[in-house]
C-alpha positions as CSV (number, residue, x, y, z in Angstrom):
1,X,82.1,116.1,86.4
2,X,82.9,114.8,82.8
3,X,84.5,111.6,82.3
4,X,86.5,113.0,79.5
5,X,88.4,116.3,79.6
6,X,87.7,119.7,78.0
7,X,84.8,120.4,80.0
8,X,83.0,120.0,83.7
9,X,79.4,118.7,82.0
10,X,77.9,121.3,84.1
11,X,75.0,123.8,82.8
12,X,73.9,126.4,85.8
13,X,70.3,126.9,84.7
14,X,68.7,129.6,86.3
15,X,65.2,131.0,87.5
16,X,65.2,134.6,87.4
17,X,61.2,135.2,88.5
18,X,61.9,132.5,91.7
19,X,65.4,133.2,92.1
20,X,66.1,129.4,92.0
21,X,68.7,127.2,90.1
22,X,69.6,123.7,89.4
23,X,72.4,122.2,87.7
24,X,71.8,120.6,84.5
25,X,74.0,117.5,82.8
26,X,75.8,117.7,79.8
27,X,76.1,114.4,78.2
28,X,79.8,113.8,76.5
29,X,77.6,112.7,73.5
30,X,75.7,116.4,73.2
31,X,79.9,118.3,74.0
32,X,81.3,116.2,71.0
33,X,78.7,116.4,69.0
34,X,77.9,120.5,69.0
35,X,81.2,121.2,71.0
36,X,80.1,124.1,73.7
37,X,79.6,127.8,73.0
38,X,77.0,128.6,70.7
39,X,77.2,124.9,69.0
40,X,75.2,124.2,72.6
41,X,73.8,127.1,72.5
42,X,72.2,126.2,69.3
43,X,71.4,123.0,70.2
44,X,69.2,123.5,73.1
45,X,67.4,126.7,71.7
46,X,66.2,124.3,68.4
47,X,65.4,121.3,70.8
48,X,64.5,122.5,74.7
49,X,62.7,126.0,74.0
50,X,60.0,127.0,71.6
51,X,60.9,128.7,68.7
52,X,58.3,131.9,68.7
53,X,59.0,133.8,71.9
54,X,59.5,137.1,72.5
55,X,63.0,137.7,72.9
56,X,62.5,140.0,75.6
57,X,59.6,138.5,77.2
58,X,60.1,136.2,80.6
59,X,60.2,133.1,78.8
60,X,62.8,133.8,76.3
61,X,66.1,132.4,77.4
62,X,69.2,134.1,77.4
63,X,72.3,131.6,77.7
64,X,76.3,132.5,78.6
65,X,78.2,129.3,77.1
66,X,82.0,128.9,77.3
67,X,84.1,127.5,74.5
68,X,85.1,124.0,74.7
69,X,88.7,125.0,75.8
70,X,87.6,127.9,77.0
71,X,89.6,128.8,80.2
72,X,92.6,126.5,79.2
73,X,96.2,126.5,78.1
74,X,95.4,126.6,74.1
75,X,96.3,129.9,72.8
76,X,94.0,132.4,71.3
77,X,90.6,130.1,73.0
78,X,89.1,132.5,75.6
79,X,85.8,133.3,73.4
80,X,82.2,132.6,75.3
81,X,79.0,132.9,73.4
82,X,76.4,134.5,74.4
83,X,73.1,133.3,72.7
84,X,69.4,134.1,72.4
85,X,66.9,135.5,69.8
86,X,67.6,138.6,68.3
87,X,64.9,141.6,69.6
88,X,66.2,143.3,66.5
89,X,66.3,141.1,63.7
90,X,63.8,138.6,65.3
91,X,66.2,135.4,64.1
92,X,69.3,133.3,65.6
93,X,71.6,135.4,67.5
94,X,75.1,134.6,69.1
95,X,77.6,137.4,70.3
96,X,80.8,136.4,71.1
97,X,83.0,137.7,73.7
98,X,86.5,137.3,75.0
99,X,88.9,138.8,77.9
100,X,89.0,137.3,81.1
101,X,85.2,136.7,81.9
102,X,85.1,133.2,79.8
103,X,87.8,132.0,82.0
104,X,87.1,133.0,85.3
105,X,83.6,131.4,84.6
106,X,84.8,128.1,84.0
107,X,86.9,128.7,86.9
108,X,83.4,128.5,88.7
109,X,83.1,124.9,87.8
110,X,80.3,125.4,85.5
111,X,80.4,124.9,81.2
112,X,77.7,127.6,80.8
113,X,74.5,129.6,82.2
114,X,70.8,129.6,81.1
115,X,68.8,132.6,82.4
116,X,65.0,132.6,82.1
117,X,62.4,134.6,83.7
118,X,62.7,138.3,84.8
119,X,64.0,139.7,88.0
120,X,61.6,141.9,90.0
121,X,64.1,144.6,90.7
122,X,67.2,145.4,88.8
123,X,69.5,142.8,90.3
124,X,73.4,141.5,90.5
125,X,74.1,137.9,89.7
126,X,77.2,136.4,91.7
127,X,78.5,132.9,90.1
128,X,80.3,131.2,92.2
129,X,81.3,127.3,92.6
130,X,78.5,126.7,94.7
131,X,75.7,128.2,92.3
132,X,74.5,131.8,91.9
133,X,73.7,134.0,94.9
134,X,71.2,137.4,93.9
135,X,72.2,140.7,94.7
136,X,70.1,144.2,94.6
137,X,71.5,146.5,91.7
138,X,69.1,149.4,92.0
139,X,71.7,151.6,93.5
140,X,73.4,150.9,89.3
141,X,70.4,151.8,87.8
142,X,71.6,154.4,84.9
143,X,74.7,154.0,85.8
144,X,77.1,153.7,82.6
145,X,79.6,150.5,82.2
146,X,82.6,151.7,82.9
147,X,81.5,153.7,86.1
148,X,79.2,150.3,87.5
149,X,82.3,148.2,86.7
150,X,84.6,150.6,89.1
151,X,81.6,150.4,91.8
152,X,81.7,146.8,91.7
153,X,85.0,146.4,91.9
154,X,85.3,147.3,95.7
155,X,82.6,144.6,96.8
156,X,84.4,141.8,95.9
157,X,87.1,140.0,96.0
158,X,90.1,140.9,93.3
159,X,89.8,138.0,91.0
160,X,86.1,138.6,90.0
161,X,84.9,139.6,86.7
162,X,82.2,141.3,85.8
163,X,79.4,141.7,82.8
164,X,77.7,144.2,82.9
165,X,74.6,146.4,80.4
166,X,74.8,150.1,80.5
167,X,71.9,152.6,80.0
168,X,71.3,151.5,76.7
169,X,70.5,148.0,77.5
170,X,68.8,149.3,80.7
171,X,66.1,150.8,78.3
172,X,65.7,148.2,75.2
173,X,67.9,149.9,72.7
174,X,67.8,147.3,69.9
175,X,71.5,147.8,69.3
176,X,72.7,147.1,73.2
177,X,75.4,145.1,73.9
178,X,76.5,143.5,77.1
179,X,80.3,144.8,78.1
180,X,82.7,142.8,79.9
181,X,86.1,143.1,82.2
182,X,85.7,147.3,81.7
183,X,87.6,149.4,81.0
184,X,90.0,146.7,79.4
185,X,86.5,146.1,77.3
186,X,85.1,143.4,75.4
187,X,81.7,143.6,74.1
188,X,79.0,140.8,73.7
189,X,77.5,143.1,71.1
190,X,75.3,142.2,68.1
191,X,71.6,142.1,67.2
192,X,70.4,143.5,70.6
193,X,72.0,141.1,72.9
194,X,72.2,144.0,75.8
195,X,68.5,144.5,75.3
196,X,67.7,140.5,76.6
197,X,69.4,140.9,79.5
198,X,67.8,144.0,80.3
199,X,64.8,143.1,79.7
200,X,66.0,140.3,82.2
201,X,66.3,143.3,84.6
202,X,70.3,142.1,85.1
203,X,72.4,144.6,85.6
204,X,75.6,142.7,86.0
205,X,76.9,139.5,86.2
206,X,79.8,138.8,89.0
207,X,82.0,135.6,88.3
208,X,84.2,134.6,91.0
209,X,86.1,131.5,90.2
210,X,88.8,129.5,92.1
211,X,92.8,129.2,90.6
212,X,93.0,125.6,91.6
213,X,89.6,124.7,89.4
214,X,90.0,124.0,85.5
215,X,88.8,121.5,83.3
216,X,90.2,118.2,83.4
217,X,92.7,117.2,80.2
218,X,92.8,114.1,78.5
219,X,96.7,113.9,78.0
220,X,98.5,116.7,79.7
221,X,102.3,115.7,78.0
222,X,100.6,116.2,74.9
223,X,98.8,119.3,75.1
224,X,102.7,120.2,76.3
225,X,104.2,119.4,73.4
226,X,101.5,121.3,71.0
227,X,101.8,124.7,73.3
228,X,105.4,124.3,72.5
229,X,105.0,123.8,68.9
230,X,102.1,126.0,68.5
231,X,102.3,129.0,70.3
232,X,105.8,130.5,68.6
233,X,104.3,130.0,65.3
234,X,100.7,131.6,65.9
235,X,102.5,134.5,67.2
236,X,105.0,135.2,64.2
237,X,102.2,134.9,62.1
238,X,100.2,137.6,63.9
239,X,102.9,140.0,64.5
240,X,100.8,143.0,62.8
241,X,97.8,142.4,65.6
242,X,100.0,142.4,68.1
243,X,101.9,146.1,67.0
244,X,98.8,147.7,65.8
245,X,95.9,145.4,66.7
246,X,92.8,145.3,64.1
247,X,93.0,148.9,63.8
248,X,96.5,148.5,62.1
249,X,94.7,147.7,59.0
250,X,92.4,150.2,58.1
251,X,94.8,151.7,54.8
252,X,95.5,148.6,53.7
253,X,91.7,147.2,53.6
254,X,91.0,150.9,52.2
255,X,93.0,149.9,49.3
256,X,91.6,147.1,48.6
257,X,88.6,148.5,48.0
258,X,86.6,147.1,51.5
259,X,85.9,150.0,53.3
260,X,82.8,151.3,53.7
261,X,82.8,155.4,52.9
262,X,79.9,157.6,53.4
263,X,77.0,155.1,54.3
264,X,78.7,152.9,51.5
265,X,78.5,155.5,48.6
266,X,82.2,156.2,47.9
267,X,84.7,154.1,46.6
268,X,88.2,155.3,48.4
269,X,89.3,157.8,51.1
270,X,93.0,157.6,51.2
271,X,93.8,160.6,53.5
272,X,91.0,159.4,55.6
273,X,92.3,156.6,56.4
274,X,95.4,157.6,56.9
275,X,94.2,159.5,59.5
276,X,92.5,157.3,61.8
277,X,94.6,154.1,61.3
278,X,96.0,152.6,64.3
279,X,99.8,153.5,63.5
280,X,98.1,157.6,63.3
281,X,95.9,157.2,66.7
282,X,98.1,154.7,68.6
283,X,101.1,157.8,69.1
284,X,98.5,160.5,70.3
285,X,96.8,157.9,72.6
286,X,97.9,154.2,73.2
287,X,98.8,153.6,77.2
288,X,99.3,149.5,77.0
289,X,98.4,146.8,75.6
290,X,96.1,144.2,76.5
291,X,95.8,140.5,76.1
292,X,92.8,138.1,76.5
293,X,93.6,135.1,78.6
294,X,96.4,132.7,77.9
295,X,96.6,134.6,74.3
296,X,100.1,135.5,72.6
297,X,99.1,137.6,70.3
298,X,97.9,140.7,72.6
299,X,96.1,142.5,69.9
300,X,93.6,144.7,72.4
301,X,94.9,148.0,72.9
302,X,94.1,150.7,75.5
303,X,93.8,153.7,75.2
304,X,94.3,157.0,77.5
305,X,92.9,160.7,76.4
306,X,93.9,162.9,79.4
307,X,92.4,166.2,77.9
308,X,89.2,164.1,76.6
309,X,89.4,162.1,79.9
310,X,89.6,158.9,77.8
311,X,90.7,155.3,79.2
312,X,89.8,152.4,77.9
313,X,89.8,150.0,75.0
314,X,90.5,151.4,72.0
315,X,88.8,151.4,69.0
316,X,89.0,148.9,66.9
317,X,89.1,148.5,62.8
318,X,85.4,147.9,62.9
319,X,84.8,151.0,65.1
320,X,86.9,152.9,63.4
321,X,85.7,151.4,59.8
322,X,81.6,152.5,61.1
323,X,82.1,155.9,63.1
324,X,85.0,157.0,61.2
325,X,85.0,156.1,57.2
326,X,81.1,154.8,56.8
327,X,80.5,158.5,58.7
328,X,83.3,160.8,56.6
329,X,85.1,161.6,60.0
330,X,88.3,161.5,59.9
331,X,89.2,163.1,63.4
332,X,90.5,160.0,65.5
333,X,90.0,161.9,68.9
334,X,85.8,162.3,67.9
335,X,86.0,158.2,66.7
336,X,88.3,157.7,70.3
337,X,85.8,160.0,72.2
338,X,82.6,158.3,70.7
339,X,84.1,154.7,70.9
340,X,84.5,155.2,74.8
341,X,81.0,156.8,75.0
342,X,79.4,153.4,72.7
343,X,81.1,151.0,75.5
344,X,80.0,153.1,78.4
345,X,76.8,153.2,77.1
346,X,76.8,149.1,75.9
347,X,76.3,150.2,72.2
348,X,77.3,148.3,69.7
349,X,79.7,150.5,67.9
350,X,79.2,148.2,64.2
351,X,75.3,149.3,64.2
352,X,75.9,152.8,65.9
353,X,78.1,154.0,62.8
354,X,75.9,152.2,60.4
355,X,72.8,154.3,61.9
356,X,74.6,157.0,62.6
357,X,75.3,157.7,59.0
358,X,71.6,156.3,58.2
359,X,70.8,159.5,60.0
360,X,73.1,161.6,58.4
361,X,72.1,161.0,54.6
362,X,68.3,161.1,55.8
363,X,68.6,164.3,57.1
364,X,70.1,165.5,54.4
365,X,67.8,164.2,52.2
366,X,64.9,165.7,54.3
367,X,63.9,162.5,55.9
368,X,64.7,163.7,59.4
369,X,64.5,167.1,60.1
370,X,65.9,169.4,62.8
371,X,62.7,169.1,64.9
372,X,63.4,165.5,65.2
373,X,67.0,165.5,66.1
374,X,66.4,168.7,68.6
375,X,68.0,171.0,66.5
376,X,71.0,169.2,66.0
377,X,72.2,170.0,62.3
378,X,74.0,166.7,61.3
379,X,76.4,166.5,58.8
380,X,79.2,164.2,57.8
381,X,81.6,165.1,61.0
382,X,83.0,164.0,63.8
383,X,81.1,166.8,66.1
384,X,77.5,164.9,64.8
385,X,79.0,161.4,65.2
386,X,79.8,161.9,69.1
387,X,76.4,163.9,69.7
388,X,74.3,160.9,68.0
389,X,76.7,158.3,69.9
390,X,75.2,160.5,73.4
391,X,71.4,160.7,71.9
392,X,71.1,156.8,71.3
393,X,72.9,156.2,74.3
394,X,70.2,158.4,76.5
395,X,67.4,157.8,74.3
396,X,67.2,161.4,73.4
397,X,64.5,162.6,70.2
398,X,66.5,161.3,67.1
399,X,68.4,158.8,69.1
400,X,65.0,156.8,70.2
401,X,64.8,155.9,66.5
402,X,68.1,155.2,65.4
403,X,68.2,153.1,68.6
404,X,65.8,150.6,66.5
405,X,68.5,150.2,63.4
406,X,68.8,150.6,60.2
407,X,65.5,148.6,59.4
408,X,63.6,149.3,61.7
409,X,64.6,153.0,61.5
410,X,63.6,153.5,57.8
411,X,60.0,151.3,58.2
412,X,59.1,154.4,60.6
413,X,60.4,157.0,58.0
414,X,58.8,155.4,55.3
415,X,59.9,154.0,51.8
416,X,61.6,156.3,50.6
417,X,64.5,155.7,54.0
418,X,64.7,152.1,52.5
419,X,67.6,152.6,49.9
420,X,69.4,154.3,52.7
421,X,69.7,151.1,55.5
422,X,72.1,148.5,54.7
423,X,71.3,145.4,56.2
424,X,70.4,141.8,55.7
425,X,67.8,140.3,57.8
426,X,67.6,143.4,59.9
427,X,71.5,143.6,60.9
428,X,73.8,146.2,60.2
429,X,76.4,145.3,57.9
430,X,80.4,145.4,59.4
431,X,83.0,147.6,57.7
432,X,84.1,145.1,55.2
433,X,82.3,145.9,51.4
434,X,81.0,142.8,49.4
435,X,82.0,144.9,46.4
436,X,85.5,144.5,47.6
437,X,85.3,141.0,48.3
438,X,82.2,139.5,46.4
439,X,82.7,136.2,48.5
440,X,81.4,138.0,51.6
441,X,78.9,138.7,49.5
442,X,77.0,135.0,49.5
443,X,78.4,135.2,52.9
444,X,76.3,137.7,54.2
445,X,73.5,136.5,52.4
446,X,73.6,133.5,54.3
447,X,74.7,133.9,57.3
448,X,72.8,132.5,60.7
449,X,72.5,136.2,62.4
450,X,72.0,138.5,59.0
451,X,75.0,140.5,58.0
452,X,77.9,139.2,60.1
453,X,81.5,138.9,58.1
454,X,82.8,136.2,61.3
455,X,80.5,133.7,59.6
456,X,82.5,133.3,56.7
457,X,86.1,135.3,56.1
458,X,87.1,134.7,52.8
459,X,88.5,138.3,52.0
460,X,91.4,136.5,54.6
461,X,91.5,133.8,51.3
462,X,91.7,137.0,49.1
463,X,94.1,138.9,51.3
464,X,96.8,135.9,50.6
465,X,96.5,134.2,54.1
466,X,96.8,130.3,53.3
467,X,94.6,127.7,53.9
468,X,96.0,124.8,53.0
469,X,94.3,122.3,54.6
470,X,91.3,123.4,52.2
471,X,94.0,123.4,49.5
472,X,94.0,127.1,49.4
473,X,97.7,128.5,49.0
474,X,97.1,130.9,46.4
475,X,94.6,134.4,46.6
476,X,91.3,133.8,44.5
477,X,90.4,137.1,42.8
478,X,88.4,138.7,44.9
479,X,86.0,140.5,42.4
480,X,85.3,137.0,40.6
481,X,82.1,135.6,41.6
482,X,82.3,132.3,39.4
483,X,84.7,130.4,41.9
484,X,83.1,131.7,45.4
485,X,80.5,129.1,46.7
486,X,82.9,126.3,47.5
487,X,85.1,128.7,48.9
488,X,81.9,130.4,51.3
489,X,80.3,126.6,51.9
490,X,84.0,125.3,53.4
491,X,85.0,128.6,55.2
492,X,81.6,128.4,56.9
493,X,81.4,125.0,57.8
494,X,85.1,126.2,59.3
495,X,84.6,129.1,61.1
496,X,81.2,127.6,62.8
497,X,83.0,125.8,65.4
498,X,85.2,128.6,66.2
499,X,82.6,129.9,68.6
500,X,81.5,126.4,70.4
501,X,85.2,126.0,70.9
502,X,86.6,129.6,72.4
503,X,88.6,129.8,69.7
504,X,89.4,133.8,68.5
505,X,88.8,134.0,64.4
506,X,92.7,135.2,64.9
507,X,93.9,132.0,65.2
508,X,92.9,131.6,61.2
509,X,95.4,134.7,60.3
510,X,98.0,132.2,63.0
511,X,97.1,129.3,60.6
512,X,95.6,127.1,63.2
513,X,93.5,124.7,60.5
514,X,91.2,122.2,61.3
515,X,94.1,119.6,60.8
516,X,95.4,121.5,64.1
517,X,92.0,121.8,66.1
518,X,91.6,117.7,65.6
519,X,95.1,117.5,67.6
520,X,93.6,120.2,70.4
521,X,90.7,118.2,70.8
522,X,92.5,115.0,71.0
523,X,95.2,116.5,73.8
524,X,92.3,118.1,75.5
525,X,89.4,115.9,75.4
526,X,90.7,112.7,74.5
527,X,88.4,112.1,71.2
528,X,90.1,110.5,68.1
529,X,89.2,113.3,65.7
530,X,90.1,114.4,62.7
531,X,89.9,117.1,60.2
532,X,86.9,115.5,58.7
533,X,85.0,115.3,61.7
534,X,85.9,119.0,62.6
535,X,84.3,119.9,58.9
536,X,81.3,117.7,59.9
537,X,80.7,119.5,62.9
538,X,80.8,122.6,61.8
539,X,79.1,121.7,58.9
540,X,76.0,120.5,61.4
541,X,75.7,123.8,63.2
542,X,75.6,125.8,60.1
543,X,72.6,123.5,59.1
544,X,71.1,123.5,62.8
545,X,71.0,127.2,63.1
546,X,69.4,127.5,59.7
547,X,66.6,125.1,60.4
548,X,66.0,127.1,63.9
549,X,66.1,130.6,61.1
550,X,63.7,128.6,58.6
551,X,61.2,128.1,61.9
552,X,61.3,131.8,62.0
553,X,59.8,132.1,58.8
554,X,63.3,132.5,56.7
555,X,64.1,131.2,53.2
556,X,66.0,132.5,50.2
557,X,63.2,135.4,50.1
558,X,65.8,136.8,52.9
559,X,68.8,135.5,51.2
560,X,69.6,139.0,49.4
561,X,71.9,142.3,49.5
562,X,70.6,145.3,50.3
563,X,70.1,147.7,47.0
564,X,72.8,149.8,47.4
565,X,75.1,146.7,47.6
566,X,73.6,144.5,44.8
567,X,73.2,147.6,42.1
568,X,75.5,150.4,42.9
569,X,78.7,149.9,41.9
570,X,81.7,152.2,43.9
571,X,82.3,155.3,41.6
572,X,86.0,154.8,42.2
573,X,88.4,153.1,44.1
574,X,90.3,149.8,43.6
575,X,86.7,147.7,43.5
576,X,85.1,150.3,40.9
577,X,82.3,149.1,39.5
578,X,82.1,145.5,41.0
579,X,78.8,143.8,41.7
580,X,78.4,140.8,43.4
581,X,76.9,138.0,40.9
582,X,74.1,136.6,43.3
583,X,72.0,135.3,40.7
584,X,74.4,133.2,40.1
585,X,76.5,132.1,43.4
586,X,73.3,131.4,45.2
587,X,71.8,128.5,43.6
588,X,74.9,126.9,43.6
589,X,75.6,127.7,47.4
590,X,72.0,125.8,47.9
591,X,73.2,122.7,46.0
592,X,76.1,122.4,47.7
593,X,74.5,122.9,51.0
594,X,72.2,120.3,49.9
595,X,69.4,122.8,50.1
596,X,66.2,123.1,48.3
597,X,65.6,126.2,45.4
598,X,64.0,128.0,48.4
599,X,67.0,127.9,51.1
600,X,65.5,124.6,53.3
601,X,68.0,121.9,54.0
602,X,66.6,118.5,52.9
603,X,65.0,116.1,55.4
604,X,68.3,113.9,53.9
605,X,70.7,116.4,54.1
606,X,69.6,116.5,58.3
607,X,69.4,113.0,58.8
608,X,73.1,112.6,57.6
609,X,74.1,114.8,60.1
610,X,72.1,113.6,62.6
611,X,70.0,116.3,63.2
């Protein structure tokens, strides 16, 4: 057990191949240093494992870390990060989850997991306080998410939670993602995460906790005090999440110009969106609404479909962003339908609509033919978005290559595919446009997992949410590159230890600052920090995940847009005709990173933050 509180100092690190474990230490020095979650994570993938293995061989590790006040009384701080090498992009990958799963693990006793090895049979993992116990699965293999979830539920006791892969991760699909607490959903999904753990031959993960166990706190009367102060003001702040969720905001991001339309070819798509926005689908579907744990803000959504036999989460803005604008379908029972079908699966639903409409354009362009997607003839609808959703999911002719992503994909249809997949380092890019925001364009640039808008946020700058502990109470113009580095270096150094401390990115739009998270830690753990030791941290793990990227082989050589980003310019809409000035905001993102010309941090620049 810790001496100080905010966490139990507990790693479970387990053999899959022997079916052993032993508990490792955490040393207070390593938790306030890298907090926990993927600031850990990051930690002991750079330091304890070597940096070239296969991401789906035995060796590779695959690690489940809880936030630092993950399972607590801080609102808005149920997020665990799960961590390994990307199979699909090859680089640094953490996918973040929240729910109920983060909590009820640390209700085990334990700060975090560390899988290695591979099961000899498709197997069950129960967590427990006393350790890990294995379990056959083979009676799940096949079986979808949803449906193993409800055949688990019977074998144990009410409280437990369970993760779980679905067909897709079962067979590799390079855009798997690992689901947890179905139906209510939420999805570890980015860059292939599914695929480790089936390559781990782990069907689902069991976490049985026990009510009276939770982290110790440093000073209960404060932590008190904040809850009181805090919680009424995070939740008038984020009123709009809580009515509509994320997908409350698909008109309002189409009018500014950040929605991607048609594989990112059009510029606006007004009655579209209007269409499949949450205040349009939540009326023909919504059934409650769901919160993670000790969260006031309640913005998950689930949704029932009767006729479609439908229940689950809902789709989200990004969902609805990928398989209903980025695909031109604007029929919100096919984006429901295929949403349900991409978590029963374990898809991840940002990279199925980004191949999805990969697909479509290739086709129509000749690329893919109708002996290749079995004589399915796609176009930009709703009927080929659901039958793609079903081929990737069973591995079925077309799906099989789409299943690799975008980049991927095109290498195996040759160069002419290229101009057609958006991505940066081999991940899909989310439904927010860099044209629309050229900030997220240096941000995807540089960010630790390729093309991932949670690394950086500044259309939340644009959008007129303050930041004023940055100094930012005004909205920078969003199609000005000349101002954006500063803005991408701080909101990166920022938003990195949102991960390694549970905290949901939504607590940003709830103006929790770092000002604010120096107070958490301080009630929590006990540590005299402040706002400049928050930035320092945050400002270490964005450094320490590059160097374990540069390892890899990456440098500013990968530091770039995809063409259809950097030199087409949206033929109409609100961001017509913007380009994101890279040649310029780059070199100046490297200096102030304290990077050389080629992307490398100094051997100075790591020694002052002790790395």
């Amino acid at each position: 057990m810790s001496a100080a509180g905010g966490f139990f100092g507990r790693l479970l690190q387990v053999d899959l191949t022997n079916r052993t474990s032993r508990v490792v230490e955490i040393p207070e020095a390593d938790a306030r240093k890298y907090f926990l979650g993927s600031g850990l994570a990051a930690k002991l993938l750079y330091y304890d494992f070597a940096g070239d293995l296969d991401p789906l061989g035995e060796e590779a590790p695959l690690l489940f870390i809880a936030g630092l006040f993950a399972g607590g009384n801080l609102p808005g701080t149920s997020k665990l990060s799960v961590c390994a090498r990307s199979p699909q992009t090859g680089i640094w990958n953490e996918a973040t989850v929240g729910g109920h799963w983060p909590a009820e693990f640390r209700k085990t006793g334990f700060d975090g997991m560390i899988l290695t090895g591979r099961c000899s049979e498709l197997t069950l993992l129960h967590v427990t306080k006393a350790g890990v116990r294995f379990e056959s699965a083979a009676a799940l293999e096949g079986v979808d998410a949803y449906a193993a979830g409800e055949a688990l539920k019977g074998r144990f006791p009410e409280r437990t939670r369970f993760a779980v892969i679905g067909p897709a991760g079962e067979s590799g699909v390079l855009i798997s993602a690992i689901v947890f607490d179905p139906p209510n959903t939420r999805l570890a999904a980015r860059a292939g995460i599914g695929a480790v753990m089936g390559a781990k031959r782990v069907k689902a993960i069991a976490v049985e906790g026990e009510l009276e166990t939770r982290y110790p706190v440093a000073h209960p009367a404060e932590l008190q005090a904040l809850l009181k102060a805090d919680v009424p003001e995070i939740r008038k702040n984020t009123v709009g999440l809580t009515d509509f969720g994320t997908s409350g905001g698909v008109e309002a991001v189409e009018k500014y110009g950040d929605l991607p339309i048609k594989n990112w070819q059009l510029g606006s798509w007004p009655e579209g969106a209007k269409k499949v926005c949450g205040q349009a689908m939540q009326p023909l579907m919504l059934d409650r609404h769901y919160s993670c744990y000790a969260c006031p803000i309640r913005c998950g959504k689930i949704y029932k479909h009767e006729k479609l036999g439908l229940y689950g989460h809902g789709p989200e803005y990004e969902t609805i962003g990928m398989l209903g604008a980025n695909c031109l379908n604007d029929d919100p029972e096919s984006i429901a339908e295929s949403n349900e079908w991409c978590n029963r699966y374990g898809i991840d639903t940002i990279s199925a609509g980004a191949v999805i409409a990969f697909g479509i354009e290739a086709f129509e362009r000749g690329l893919i033919t109708l002996k290749d997607t079995g004589g399915l003839d796609l176009r930009w609808d709703g009927r080929s978005v659901l039958a793609l959703t079903h081929k990737i999911g069973l591995q079925e002719d077309v799906g099989r290559l789409l299943g690799l992503g975008v980049k991927k994909a095109a290498e195996q249809l040759g160069p002419g595919a290229a101009e057609l997949a958006v991505h940066t380092k081999g991940l899909e890019y989310p439904a927010h446009d860099p044209r629309g925001h050229v900030g997220m364009a240096l941000n995807y640039a540089t960010a630790s997992r390729g093309a991932c808008h949670l690394e950086g946020l500044t259309y939340f700058l644009d959008r007129g949410i303050p930041a004023p502990d940055f100094g930012y109470t005004t909205p920078p113009n969003p199609h000005d590159s000349a101002d954006k580095p500063p803005i991408v270096v701080t909101m990166q150094d920022y938003l990195s230890v949102f991960n390694p401390l549970g905290m949901c990115k939504f607590l940003f739009i709830g103006r929790v600052g770092p000002k604010k998270v120096a107070q958490w830690l301080h009630a929590v753990c006990g540590w005299d920090a402040d706002m400049a030791e928050v930035m320092r941290t945050g400002q270490r793990l964005v450094n320490l995940k590059r160097m374990y990227n540069v390892r890899l082989g990456v440098s500013s050589k990968d530091d770039i847009l995809p063409p259809r980003l950097a030199n087409l310019g949206k033929p109409d809409g609100s961001a017509k005709g913007v380009l994101p000035d890279m040649a310029r905001m780059l070199p100046e993102y490297y200096h102030l990173r304290g990077w050389t010309p080629d992307g490398i941090p100094t051997p100075a620049k790591l020694a002052a933050l002790g790395l």
